[in-house]
N, C-alpha and C positions, 0 to 999 in steps of 0.2 A: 879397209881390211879385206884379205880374199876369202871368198865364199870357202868355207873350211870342204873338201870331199872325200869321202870313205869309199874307196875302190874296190873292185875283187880281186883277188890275185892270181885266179885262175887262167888259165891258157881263153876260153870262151867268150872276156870280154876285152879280149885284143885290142879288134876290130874299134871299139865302144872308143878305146883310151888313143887310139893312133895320136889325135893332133895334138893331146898333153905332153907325149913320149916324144913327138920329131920335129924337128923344126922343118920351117920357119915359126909353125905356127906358138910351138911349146912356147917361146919366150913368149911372147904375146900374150895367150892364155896364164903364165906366172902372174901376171897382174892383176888377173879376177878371181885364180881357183890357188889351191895351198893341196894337193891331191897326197894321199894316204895307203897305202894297201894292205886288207889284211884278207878274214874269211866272208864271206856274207852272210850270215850269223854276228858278225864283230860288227861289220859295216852297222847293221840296223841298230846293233848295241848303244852305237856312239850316238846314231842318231836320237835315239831314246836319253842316252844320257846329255845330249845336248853339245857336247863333244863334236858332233859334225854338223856341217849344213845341210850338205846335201850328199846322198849313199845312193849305190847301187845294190838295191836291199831284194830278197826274197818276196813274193807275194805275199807269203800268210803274215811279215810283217808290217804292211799298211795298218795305218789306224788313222782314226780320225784327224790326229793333229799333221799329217805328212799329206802331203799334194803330188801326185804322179807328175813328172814332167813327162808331155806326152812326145813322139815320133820315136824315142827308144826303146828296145829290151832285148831279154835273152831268153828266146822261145825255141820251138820245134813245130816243125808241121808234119812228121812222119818220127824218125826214128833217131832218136837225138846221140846214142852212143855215150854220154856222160853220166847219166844216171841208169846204173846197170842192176838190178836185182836178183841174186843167185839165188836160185833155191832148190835145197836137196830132193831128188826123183829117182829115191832104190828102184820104184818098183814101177818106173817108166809112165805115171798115169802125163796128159792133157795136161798146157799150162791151167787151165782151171781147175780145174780135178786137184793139181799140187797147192795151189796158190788155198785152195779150200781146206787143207789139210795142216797149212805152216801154225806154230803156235806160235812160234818166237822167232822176231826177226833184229839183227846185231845193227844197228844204223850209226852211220857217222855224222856226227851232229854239225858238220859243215856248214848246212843248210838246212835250216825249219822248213820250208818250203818243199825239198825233197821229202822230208820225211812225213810231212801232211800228206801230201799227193800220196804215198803210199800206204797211210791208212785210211784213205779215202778211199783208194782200189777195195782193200781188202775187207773194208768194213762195206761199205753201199754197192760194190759189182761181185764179190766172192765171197759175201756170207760168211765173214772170218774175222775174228778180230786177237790178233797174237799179240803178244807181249812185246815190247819194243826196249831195245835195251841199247843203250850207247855205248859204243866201243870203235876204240882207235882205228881208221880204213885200211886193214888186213886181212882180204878176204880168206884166206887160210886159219887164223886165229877165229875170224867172226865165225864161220861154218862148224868150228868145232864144240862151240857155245850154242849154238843156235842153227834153226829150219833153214832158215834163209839171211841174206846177206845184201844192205843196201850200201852200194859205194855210190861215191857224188863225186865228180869234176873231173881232173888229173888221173885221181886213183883211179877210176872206173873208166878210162880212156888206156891206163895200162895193165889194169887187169886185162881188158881184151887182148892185149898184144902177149899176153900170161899163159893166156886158155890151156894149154897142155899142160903145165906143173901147175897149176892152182887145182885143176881137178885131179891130177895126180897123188898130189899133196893133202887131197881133202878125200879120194877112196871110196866117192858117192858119185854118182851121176848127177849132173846139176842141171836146169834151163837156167839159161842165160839169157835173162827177158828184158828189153829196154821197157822203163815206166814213162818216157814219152809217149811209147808205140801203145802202150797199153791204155793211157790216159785217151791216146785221139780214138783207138777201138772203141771204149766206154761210153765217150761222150761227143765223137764226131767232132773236137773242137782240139786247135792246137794247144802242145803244152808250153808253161808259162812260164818262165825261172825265177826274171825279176827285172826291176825297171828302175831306172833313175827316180830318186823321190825326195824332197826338198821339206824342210822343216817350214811351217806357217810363218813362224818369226822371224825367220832368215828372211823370207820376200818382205817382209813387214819394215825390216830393219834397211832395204835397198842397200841390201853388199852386190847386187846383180842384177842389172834391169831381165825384166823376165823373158822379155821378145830374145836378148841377146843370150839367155840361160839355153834358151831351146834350140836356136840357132846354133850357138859353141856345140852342141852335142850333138847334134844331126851333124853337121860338118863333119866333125870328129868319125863319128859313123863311117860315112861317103868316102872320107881318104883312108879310114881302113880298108876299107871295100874296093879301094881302087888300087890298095898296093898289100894285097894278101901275099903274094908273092914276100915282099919284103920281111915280112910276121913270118911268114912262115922261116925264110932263112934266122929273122931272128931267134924262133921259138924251139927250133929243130937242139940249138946246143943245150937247151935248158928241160928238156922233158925226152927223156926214153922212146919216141915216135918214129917210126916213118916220116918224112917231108909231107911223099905224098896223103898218108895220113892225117896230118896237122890239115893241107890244104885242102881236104875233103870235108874235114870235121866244121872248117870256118865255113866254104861258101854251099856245101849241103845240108851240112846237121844243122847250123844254127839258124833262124832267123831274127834277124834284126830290126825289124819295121813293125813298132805297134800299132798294125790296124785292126778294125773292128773285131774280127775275129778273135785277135787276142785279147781287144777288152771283153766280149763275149766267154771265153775261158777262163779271166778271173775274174769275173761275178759268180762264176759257176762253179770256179773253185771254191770261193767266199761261202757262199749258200749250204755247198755240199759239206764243206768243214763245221760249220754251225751246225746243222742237220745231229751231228753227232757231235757235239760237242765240243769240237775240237779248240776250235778259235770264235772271237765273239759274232755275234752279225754285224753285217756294215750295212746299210741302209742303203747308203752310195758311196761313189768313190769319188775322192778330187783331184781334179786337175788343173791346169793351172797354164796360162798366156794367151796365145791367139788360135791358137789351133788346139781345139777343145772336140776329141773326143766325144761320145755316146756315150756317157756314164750314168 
């Protein structure tokens, strides 16, 4: 039976999916994986409900039963552009100065993981803790509800191509802050979106030898990475962008290679989320095949 996988369907893990989407390799891969796409919120859903084997899930959804596959994810080392947080600035203060000031911020629940990271900011680096309220990614709708304004993925790639009618539309002056860029200010460590993570009983059950688990997806990886070009012609008819755009946002914004540094950034998001509440503590994190990670 093939390893059941829960995808994202965001434009950011292109790259991630290449060898499932193209051949030669897709038909190959038909034989081990059965692949899925919805939100990454959904993805983790399934995996909790046992629905999936293996997702490309959110950090804050780790939990003890899920085992990272390691050499993948969907990070940032500077300024990620997908996760964008508007917040209204009448009266022109410092992104700190504003961010100390929000009471209420509109988030789209796309991502648990985005919206951790951003009461993480506002609760342990800006002395703030505002009301968080979910609502559909409209930044013109969200703004009129609420201080500020968290979009995730797609949205928040075309709110920036927006910038003159959404502030038009909204009759406040906004900053326009990436919360990658403000995570790596905070905490000197990149930010972490989410990682391939595999349920304990799927390996248990050998639907996937695991040497070959890790292998298929780092491959996967490399041929995205070798033919962004193609993605991006792909991607260009399917999303509101610029080309050049698209292929800025793959081989700058994102990083793809989970090394230390990134497991170093989500222990520390673990920790810092606990801290306040947010999510349980994790002790450690697991991982899982030949190439094992610092956890």
């Amino acid at each position: 039976m093939p390893l059941r996988v829960a995808a994202i369907s965001f434009l950011n893990p292109a790259p991630l999916l290449y060898n499932f989407e193209h051949e030669p390799a897709a038909t190959r891969l038909r034989e081990r994986y059965a692949v899925s796409y919805t939100s990454p919120a959904e993805c983790a859903a399934q995996l909790r409900a046992g629905t999936a084997d293996l997702g490309l899930i959110p950090i804050a959804e780790l939990t003890h039963d899920l085992a990272i596959v390691p050499g993948c994810t969907i990070a940032s080392l500077g300024q990620v552009r997908s996760i964008l947080l508007l917040v209204k600035n009448p009266t022109g203060m410092s992104p700190r100065e504003a961010m100390a000031q929000v009471k209420s911020v509109a988030g789209d629940a796309a991502s648990r993981s985005s919206l951790a990271y951003a009461r993480i900011l506002f609760e342990k680096f800006y002395a703030s803790s505002p009301q968080f309220l979910e609502q559909r990614a409209d930044a013109v709708a969200m703004l009129a509800h609420a201080d500020a304004a968290l979009l995730i993925g797609d949205p928040a790639l075309l709110a920036r191509e927006h910038r003159l009618e959404i502030e038009a539309a909204t009759g406040v002056p906004l900053l326009w802050l990436d919360l990658a860029e403000l995570w790596r200010e905070a905490t000197g460590l990149p930010w972490v979106a989410a990682v391939w993570a595999v349920r304990n009983e799927a390996l248990s059950r050998e639907l996937v030898n695991t040497n070959e688990l890790i292998d298929d997806l780092a491959a996967s990886r490399d041929a995205g990475l070798a033919h962004v070009d193609q993605l991006v012609a792909e991607w260009t008819p399917r999303i509101a962008l610029p080309a050049e755009t698209i292929r800025t946002y793959l081989t700058k914004n994102i990083h793809y290679t989970l090394d230390e540094d990134c497991i170093q950034a989500i222990k520390r998001f673990r920790e810092l989320a606990a801290e306040i509440d947010l999510l349980p503590p994790m002790k450690r994190l697991l991982a899982i095949g030949y190439i094992r990670p610092k956890l």
